[in-house]
N, C-alpha and C positions, 0 to 999 in steps of 0.2 A: 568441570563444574558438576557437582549433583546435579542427578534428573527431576530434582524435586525442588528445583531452581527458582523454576517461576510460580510455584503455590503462593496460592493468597497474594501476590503481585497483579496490578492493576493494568490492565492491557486495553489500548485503544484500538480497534480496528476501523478505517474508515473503509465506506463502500464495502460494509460486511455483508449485504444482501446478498451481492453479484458471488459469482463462480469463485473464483480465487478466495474476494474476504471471506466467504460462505466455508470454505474448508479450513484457510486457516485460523477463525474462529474455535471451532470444534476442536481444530489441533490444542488450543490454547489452552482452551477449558477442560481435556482430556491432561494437559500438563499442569494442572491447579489454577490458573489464572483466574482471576474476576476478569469480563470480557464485557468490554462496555462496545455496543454493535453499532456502530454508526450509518444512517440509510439514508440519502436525500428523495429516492421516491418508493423503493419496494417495502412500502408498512409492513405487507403480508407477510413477505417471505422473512423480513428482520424479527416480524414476532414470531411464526413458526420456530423461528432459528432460537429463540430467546424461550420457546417453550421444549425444543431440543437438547438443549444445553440443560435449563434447571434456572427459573426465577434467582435464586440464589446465588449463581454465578454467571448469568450474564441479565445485560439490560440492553436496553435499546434505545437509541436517540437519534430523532431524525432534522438533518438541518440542510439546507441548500450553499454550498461551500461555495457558491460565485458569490454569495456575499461576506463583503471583507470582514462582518461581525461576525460572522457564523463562529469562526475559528474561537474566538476567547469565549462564545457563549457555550459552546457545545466541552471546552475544557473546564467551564464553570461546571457546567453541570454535572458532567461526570467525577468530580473531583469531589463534587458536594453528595454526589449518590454512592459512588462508590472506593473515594481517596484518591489522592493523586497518582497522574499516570505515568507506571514505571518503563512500560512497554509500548512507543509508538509504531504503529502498522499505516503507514500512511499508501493506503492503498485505491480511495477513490478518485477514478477518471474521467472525465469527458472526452468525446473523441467525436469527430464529424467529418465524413471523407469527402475532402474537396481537392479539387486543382487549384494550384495555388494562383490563378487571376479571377478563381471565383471566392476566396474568404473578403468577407466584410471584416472591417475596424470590430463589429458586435462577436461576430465569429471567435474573430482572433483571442479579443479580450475575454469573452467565457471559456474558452480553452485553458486559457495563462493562469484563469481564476481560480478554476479548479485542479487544473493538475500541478501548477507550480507555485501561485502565489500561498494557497490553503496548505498547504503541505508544510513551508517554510511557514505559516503564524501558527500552525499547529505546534512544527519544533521549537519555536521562538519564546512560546507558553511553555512547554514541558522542560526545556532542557534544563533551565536553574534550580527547577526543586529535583531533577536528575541530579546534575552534580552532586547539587548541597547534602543527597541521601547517598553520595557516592556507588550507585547504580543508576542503568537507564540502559532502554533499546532502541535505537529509533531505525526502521528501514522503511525505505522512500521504495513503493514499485515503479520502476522505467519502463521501457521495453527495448526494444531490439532495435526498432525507427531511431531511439538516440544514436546509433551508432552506422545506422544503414540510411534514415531519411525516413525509409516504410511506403506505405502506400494510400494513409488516411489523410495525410497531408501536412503542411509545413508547419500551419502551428500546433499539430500535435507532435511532430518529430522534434520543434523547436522546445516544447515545454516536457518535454519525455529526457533531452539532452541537458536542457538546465538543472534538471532533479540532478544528473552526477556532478555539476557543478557545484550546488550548492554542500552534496553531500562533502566534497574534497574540504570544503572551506569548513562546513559543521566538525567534521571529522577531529582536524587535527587539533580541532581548540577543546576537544572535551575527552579526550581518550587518556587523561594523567587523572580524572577525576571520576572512571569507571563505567564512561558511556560509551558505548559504542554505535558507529552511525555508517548504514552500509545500504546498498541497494538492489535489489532484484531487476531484469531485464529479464520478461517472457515474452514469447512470442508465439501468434497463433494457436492457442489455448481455449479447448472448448466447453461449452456451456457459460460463456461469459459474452456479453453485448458488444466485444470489442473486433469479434471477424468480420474481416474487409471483403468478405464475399462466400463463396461456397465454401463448405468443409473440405466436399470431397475432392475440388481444385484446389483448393489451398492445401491439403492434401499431400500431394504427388506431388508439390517443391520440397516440404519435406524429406531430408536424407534419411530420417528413422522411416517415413512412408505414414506418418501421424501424426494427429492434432497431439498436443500437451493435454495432461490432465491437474484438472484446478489443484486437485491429491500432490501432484508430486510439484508442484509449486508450494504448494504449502508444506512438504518436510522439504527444500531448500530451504524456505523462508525459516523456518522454525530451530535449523540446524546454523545458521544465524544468529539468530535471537538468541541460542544457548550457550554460543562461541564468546565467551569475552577477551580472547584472544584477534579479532578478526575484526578490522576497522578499515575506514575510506576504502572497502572493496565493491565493485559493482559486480555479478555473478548471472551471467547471461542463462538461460532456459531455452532452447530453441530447440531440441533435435537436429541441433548440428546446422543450421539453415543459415549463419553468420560464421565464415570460420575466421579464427582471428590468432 
């Protein structure tokens, strides 16, 4: 596919504030994209990021994804500012490290909310006017916990495991129609709110001897997103710290 693939295509990033959305945003908008920057609480850093990029090619929109309206209002609106979206980056998380005889019903349920239920009414919005325009991207981030448990606790490792489930099931029904639907797994990645304790301990479990950087999470992701050969793949990031 030309490198000049995603110009002028509409691209969603949620939880674009944080480390990961934050680069692969930049990546998008350096690839042509319109970048609509999705943030449930960092204003500052989503409008920094939106005066980085260039008014013109990206915006900002900020909605709290535990609530089950967020998802049609926040694809209204970007649809309405800046056309429907070709590119889903369904990348914002919630994460809360608990043993699991300490999560609450409330716990569990904003977990679910935001990392697995928002995800799926995000794709459940975009996928039909995907088809119908015979393109579309959608990649769900997971982590490494889908596959290991992890260490922040059950219902994150539970709604991090469901993201590949649903990808299986999105995948196979839209790939004759030019969408493709695939998912990242990073783990221990820094400059993001999701490490489970020190750098420099988490660290040295590391076989590279290092954190990830958001940068090279973002050319996986994006390497991806350009692939329209590459469907129901999950594509682990760890520094080798899951060998499979």
């Amino acid at each position: 596919m030309s490198e000049d693939f995603l110009r002028d295509r509409v691209a969603l990033v949620t939880g674009a504030s944080g480390g990961i959305g934050r680069a692969l945003s930049l990546r998008l908008a350096q690839a042509g994209a319109r970048v609509a920057l999705h943030y449930a609480s960092g204003d500052d850093r989503a409008r920094q990021l939106v005066d980085e990029i260039g008014a013109e090619r990206a915006s900002a929109f900020g909605y709290d994804l535990a609530r089950a309206e967020s998802a049609a209002e926040l694809m209204k609106e970007v649809a309405d500012a800046l056309g429907p979206v070709d590119v889903l980056v369904a990348n914002a998380g919630a994460s809360k490290v608990q043993e699991y005889q300490d999560v609450t019903v409330e716990d569990w349920d904003r977990i679910m909310a935001v990392n697995l239920r928002a995800p799926f009414l995000l794709a459940q919005a975009a996928l039909p006017g995907m088809r119908e325009r015979g393109f579309g991207r959608v990649l769900f981030v997971s982590s490494v916990a889908a596959y290991t448990g992890g260490v922040v606790g059950p219902h994150y490792a539970a709604s991090k495991a469901g993201l590949l489930g649903m990808m299986r099931f999105l995948a196979s029904r839209t790939a004759a129609d030019g969408v493709t639907v695939n998912a990242i797994a990073p783990a221990l990645i820094e400059d993001t709110q999701m490490l489970p304790g020190d750098p420099g301990d988490l660290a040295q479990r590391i076989p590279v001897g290092r954190l990830g950087k958001p940068g090279e999470v973002a050319d996986l992701a994006l390497a991806l997103l350009r692939n329209g050969y590459v469907t129901n793949e999950a594509v682990l990031i760890d520094g080798g710290l899951f060998p499979h």
